[in-house]
C-alpha atoms as an extended CHARMM CRD file, in Angstrom:
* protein
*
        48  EXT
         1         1  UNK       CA            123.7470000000      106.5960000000       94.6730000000  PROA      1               0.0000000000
         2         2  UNK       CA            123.4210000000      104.2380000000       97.2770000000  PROA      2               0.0000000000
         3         3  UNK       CA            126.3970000000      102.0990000000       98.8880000000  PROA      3               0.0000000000
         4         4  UNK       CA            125.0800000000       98.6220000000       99.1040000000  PROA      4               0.0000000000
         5         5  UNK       CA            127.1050000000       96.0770000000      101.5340000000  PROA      5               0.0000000000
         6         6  UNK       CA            128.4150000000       93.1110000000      100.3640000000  PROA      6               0.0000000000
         7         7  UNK       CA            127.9630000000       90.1690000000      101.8880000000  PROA      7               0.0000000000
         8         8  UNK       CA            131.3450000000       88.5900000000      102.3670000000  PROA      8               0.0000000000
         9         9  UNK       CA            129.3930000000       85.1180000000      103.4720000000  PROA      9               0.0000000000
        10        10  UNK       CA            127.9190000000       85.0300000000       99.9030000000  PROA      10              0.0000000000
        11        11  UNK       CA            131.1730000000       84.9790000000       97.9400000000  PROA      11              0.0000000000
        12        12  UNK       CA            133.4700000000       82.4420000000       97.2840000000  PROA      12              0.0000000000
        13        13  UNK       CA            136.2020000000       81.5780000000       99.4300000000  PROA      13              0.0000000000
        14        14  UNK       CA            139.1100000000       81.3660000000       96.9940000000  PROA      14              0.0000000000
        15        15  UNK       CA            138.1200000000       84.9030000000       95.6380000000  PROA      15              0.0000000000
        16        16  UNK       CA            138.3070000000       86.0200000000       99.4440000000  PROA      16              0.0000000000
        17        17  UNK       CA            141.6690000000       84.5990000000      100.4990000000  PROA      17              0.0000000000
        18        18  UNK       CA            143.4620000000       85.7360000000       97.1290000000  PROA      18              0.0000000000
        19        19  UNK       CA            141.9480000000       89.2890000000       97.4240000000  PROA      19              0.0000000000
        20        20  UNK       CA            143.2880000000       89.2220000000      101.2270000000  PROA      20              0.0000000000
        21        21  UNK       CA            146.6820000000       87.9360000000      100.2110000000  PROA      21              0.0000000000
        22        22  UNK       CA            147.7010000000       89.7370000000       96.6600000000  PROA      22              0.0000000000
        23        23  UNK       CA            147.4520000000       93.6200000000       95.6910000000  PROA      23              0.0000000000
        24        24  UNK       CA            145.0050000000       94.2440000000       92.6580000000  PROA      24              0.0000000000
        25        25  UNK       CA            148.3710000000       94.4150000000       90.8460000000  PROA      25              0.0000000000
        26        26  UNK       CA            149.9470000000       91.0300000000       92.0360000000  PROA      26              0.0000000000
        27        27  UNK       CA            146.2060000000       89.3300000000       90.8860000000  PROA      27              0.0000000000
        28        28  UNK       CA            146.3230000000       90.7780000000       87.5810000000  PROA      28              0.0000000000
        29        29  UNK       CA            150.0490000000       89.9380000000       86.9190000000  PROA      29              0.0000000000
        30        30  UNK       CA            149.2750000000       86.1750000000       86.9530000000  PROA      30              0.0000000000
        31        31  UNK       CA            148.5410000000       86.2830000000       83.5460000000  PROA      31              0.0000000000
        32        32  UNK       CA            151.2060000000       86.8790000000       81.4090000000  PROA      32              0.0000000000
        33        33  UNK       CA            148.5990000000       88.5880000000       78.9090000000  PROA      33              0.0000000000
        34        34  UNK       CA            147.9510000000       90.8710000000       81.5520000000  PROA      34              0.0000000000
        35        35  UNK       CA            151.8710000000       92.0100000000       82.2240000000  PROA      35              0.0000000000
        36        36  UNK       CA            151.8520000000       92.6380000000       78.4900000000  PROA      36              0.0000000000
        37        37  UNK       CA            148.8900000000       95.4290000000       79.3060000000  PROA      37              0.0000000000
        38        38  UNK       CA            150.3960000000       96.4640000000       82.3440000000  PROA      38              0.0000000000
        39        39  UNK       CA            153.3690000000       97.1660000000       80.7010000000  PROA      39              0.0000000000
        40        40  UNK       CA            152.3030000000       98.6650000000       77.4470000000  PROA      40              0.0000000000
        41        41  UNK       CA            150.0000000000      101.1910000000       79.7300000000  PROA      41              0.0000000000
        42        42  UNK       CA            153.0040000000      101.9600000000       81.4270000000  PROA      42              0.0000000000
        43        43  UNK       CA            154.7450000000      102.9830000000       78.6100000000  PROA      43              0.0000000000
        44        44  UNK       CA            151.8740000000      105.1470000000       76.9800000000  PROA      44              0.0000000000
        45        45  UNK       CA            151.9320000000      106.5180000000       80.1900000000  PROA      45              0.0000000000
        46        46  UNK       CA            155.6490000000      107.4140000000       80.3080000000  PROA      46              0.0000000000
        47        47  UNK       CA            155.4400000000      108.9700000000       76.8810000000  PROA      47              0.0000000000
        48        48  UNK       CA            152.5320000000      111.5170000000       77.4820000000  PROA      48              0.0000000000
């Protein structure tokens, strides 16, 4: 398997400055659907 560069110039900007700014976590918890997942993995988590 092969690591293939990405070229930054050849995505878009927003996606750039948000992934710069915010942990994966922080971009996911925008949506309030996604809390709801975050939160119920937690808890399976906790339980095992």
């Amino acid at each position: 398997m092969k690591f293939t560069p990405v070229n930054v110039d050849l995505l878009p900007l927003d996606l750039l400055s948000d992934s710069q700014n915010k942990t994966i976590h922080e971009l996911l918890s925008h949506n309030e659907s996604c809390k709801f997942i975050i939160k119920h993995i937690k808890k399976i988590i906790i339980l095992r």
